[in-house]
N, C-alpha and C positions, 0 to 999 in steps of 0.2 A: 753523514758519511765523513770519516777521515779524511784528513788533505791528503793530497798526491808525496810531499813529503812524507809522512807517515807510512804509507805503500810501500815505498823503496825503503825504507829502513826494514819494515816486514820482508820484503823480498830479500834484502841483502842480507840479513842474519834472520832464519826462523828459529827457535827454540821452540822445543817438545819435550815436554816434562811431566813426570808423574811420583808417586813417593816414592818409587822406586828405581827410575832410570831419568836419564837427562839426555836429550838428544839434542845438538846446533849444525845447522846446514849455512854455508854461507854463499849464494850464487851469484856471480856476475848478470846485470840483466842481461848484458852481451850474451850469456850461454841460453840463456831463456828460449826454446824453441815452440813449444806449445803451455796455453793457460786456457782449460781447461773447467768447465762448471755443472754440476750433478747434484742431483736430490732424488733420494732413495724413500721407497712410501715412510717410511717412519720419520725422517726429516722433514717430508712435506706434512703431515700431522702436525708439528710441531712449529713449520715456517722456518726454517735454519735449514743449510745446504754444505755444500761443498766445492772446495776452489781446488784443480790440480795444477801446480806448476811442473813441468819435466824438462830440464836443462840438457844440452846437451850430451851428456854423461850415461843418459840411462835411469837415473833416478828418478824418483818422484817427490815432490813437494805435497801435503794434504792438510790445507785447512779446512779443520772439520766444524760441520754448526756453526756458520755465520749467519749472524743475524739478514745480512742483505747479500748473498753470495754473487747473483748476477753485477752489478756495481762493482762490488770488489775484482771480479775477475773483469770487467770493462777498464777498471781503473788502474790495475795492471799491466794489461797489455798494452795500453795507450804510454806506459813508461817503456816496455819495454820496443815500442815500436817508435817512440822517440829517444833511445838508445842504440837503437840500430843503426849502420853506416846504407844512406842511401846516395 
């Protein structure tokens, strides 16, 4: 697993790209409201999942097919819940 470093840089700018479109989100962890983790029968076949981020905004964050999605979405939320003011 990647260090927690590496998380927030993924959280703080995602890029999604393909040959044809390029898409970048860049979220404050502050907006971060729900993280989110799903596996669809054809992902479980294969063991790779899905991570949802939804910021406050409205939108949705989707890392598709990770290799360990429950970790990643633990390892997220754990920044984003040590970026929150308590």
């Amino acid at each position: 697993m990647r260090d927690l470093d590496a998380f927030y840089e993924a959280l703080d700018q995602v890029t999604v790209a393909s040959v044809f479109w390029k898409t970048q989100h860049r979220v404050p962890l502050s907006y971060v409201r729900d993280v989110s983790y799903g596996q669809n029968f054809l992902q479980a076949m294969f063991g790779v999942s899905s991570v949802t981020i939804s910021p406050t905004n409205g939108n949705k964050i989707v890392l598709s097919n990770l290799n360990d999605g429950s970790a990643t979405r633990e390892a997220i939320w754990k920044l984003v819940l040590s970026e929150s003011p308590n």
